[in-house]
C-alpha positions as CSV (number, residue, x, y, z in Angstrom):
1,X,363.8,189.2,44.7
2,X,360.7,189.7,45.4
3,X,357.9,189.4,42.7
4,X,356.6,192.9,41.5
5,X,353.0,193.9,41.0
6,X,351.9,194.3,37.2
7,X,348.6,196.5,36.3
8,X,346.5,193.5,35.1
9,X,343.4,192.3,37.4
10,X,343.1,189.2,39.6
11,X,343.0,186.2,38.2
12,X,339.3,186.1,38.5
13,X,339.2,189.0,35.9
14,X,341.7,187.8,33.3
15,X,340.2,185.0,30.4
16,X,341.6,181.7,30.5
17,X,343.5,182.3,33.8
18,X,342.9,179.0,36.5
19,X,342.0,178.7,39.6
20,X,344.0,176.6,41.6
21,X,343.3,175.2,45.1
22,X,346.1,174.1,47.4
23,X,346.2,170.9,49.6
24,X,343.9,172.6,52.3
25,X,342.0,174.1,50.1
26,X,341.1,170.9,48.6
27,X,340.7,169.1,51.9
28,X,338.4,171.5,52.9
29,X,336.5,171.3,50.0
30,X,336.2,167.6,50.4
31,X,335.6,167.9,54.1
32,X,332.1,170.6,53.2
33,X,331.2,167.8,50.9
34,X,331.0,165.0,53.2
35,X,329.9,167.3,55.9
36,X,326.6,168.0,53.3
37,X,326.1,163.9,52.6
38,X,326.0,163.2,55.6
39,X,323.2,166.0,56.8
40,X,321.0,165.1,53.7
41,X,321.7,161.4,54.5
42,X,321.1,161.9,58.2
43,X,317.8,164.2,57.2
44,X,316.3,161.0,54.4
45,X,316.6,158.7,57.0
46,X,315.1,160.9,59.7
47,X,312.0,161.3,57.4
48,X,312.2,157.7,56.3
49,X,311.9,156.5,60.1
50,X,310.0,158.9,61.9
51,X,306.3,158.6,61.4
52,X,304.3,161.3,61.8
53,X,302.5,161.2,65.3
54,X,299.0,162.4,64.9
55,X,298.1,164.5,67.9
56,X,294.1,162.8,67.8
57,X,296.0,159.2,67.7
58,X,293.8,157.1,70.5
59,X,295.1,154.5,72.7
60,X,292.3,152.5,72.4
61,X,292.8,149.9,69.4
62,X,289.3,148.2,69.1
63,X,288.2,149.0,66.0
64,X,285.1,151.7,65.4
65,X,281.9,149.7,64.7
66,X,279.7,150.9,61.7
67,X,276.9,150.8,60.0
68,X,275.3,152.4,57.0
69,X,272.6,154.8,56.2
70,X,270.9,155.8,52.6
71,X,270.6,159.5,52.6
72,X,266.7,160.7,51.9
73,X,266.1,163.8,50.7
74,X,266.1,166.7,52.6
75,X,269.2,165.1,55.0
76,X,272.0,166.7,55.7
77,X,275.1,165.7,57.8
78,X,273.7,167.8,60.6
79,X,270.5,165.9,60.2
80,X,271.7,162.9,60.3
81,X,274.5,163.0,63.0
82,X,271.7,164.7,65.5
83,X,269.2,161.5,64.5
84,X,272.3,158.8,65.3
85,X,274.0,160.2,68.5
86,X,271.5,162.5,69.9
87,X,273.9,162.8,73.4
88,X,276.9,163.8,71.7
89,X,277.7,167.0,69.7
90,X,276.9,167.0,65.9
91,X,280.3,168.0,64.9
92,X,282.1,165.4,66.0
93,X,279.5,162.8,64.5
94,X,280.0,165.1,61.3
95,X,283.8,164.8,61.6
96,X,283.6,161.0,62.1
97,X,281.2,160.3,59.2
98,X,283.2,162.5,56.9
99,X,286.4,160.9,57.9
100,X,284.6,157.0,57.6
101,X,283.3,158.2,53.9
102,X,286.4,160.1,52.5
103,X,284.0,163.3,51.8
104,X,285.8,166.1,51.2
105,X,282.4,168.7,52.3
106,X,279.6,167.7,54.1
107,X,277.4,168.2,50.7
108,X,275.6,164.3,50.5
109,X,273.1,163.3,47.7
110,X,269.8,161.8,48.6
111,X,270.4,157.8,47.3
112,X,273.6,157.8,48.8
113,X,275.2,155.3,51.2
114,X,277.2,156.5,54.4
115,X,279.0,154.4,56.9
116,X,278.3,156.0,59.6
117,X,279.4,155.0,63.7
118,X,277.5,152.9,65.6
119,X,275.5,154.1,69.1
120,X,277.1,152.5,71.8
C-alpha cells in the first residue's frame, strides 16, 4: 500500500526530526573529504617545496664586493651613487645601496655608515 502524504513539512522543517544519509550518501561524503585532504595536502607541500624564483635572480654567484661610506652632510643617495659609479645610472646604485643597507627610503643621516658597491 503505498505510503500517503500527511500535511506536515520536510523533515528539514520539523524539530527533532534526523537526517539520515544512506550508504552512498555516506561514501560520498567520505570521498569529498579525502578529495579536500588531499588538495590542501598537495597545495602545503607545493608551497613548502617551491621557492620563489626571483625574476632579478643573476647567474653569476661571485659575491658583490663592498665597501663603506660615512654620509657628510648635505649627501644624499643621489649624491652619493653619482660620486661612486659616475658611468652607470644613479638608480640602480640607489637600488643597490638601499638593498646592501636594508633602508626602507632613501632618507640617510649625515654620521651614518653605508655599505655601498665597489667600482669595478
Amino acid at each position: 500500500m503505498p505510503r500517503r502524504r500527511t500535511g506536515r513539512a520536510s523533515g528539514h522543517d520539523v524539530p527533532g526530526a534526523e537526517v539520515r544519509l544512506t550508504r552512498r550518501g555516506r561514501l560520498v561524503r567520505f570521498l569529498a573529504a579525502m578529495a579536500l585532504l588531499v588538495l590542501v595536502g598537495v597545495f602545503a607541500l607545493g608551497r613548502a617545496v617551491g621557492a620563489p624564483v626571483r625574476a632579478d635572480a643573476s647567474v653569476d654567484p661571485a659575491p658583490l664586493l663592498t665597501q663603506s661610506v660615512v654620509v657628510e652632510q648635505g649627501d644624499s643617495l643621489w649624491i652619493i651613487a653619482q660620486r661612486l659609479a659616475p658611468q652607470r645610472d644613479p638608480r640602480e646604485v640607489i637600488h643597490e645601496v638601499r638593498e646592501l643597507n636594508g633602508l626602507r627610503s632613501n632618507l640617510i643621516q649625515p654620521g651614518q655608515v653605508l655599505l655601498v658597491p665597489s667600482v669595478r
